[in-house]
C-alpha positions as CSV (number, residue, x, y, z in Angstrom):
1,X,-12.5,11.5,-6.9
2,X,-9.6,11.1,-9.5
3,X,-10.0,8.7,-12.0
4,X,-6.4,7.2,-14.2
5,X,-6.8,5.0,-16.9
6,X,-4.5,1.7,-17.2
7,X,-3.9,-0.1,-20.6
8,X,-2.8,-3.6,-20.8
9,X,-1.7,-4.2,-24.4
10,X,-1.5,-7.8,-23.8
11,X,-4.9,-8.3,-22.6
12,X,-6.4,-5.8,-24.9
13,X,-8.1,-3.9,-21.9
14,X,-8.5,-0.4,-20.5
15,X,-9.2,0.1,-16.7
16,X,-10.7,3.1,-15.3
17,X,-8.9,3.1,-11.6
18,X,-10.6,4.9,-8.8
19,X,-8.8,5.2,-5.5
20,X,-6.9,2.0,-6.4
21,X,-9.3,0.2,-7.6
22,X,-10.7,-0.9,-11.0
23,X,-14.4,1.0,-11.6
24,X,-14.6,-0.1,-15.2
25,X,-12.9,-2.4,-17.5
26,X,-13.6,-2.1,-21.5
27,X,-12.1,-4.7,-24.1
28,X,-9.6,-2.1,-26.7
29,X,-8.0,-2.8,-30.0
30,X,-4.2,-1.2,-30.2
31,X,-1.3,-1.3,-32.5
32,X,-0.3,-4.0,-34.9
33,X,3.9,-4.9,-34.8
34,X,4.6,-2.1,-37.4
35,X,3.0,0.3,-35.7
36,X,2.9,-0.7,-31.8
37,X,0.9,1.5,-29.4
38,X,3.8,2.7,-27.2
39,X,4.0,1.9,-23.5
40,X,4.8,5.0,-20.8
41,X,2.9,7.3,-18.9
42,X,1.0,9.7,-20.3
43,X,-1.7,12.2,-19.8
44,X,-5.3,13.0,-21.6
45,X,-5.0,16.5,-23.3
46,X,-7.8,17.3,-25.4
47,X,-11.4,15.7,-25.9
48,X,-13.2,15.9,-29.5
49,X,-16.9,14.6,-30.1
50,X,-17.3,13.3,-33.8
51,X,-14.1,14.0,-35.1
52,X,-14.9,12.1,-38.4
53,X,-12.9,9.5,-40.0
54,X,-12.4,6.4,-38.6
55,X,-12.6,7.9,-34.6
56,X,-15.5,6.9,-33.8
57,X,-17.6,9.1,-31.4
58,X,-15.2,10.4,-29.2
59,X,-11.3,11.2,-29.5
60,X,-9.1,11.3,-26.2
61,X,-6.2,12.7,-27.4
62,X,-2.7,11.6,-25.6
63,X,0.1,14.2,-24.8
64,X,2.2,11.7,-27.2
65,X,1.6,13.5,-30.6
66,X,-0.9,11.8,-33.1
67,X,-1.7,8.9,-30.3
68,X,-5.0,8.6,-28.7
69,X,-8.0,6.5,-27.2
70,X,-10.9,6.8,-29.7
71,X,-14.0,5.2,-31.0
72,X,-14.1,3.1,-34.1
73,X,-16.6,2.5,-37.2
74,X,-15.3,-1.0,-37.1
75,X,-16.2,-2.1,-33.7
76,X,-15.0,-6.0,-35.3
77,X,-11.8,-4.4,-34.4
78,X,-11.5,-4.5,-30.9
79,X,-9.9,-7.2,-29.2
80,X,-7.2,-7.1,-31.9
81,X,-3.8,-5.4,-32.8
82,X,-4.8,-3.2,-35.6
83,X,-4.3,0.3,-35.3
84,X,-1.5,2.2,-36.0
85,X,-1.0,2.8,-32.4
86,X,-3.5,4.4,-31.2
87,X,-6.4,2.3,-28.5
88,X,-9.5,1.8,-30.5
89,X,-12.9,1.4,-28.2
90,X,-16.6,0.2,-28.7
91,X,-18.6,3.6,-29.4
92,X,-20.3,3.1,-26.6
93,X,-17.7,2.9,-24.4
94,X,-15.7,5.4,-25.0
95,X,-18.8,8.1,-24.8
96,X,-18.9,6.7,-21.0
97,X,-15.1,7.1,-20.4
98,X,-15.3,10.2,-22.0
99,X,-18.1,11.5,-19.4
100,X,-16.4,10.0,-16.4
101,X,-12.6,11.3,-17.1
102,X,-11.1,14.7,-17.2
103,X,-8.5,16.6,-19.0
104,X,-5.4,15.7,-17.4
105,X,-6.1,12.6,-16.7
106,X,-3.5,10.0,-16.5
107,X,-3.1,6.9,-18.7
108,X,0.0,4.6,-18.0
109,X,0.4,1.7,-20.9
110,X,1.7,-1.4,-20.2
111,X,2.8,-4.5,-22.0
């Protein structure tokens, strides 16, 4: 089954959509003003287990250069707009997204 990822900026929430339908739903810190998370379709391209820095556990890499969905080591982050674009998610979360989705995966962002 294909998976696709949907972002709501506005509601600070990623959805994992499976045949139409939302599986999962995980609460996501993104961009502040100066440095908005930008809206448009996308696709994952590469996945890196503890990158280091502030990424967390997991990096999902976008095919929009230096954007992503990672981890965080400040999980008092999420729910806010605080990045500089890219979506920040619980630890724990993204390890399962990371498990469940493939490369090429697509991930539409929305306002």
């Amino acid at each position: 089954m294909a998976y696709s990822i949907k972002i709501s900026l506005s509601q600070r929430l990623l959805m994992l959509i499976r045949d139409g339908n939302i599986a999962r739903a995980y609460p996501v810190g993104v961009g502040k003003s100066a440095t908005a998370t930008p809206t448009g379709r996308y696709n994952i391209i590469n996945k890196a287990y503890n990158p280091g820095g502030p990424y967390g556990a997991v990096w999902l890499g976008l095919n929009q250069p230096h954007y992503g969905i990672h981890g965080t080591n400040n999980p008092s982050s999420i729910g806010g707009a605080v990045s500089k674009g890219c979506i920040r998610m619980n630890n724990r979360d993204v390890i399962e997204l990371a498990s469940i989705v493939a490369i090429g995966t697509s991930v539409i962002i929305v306002n």
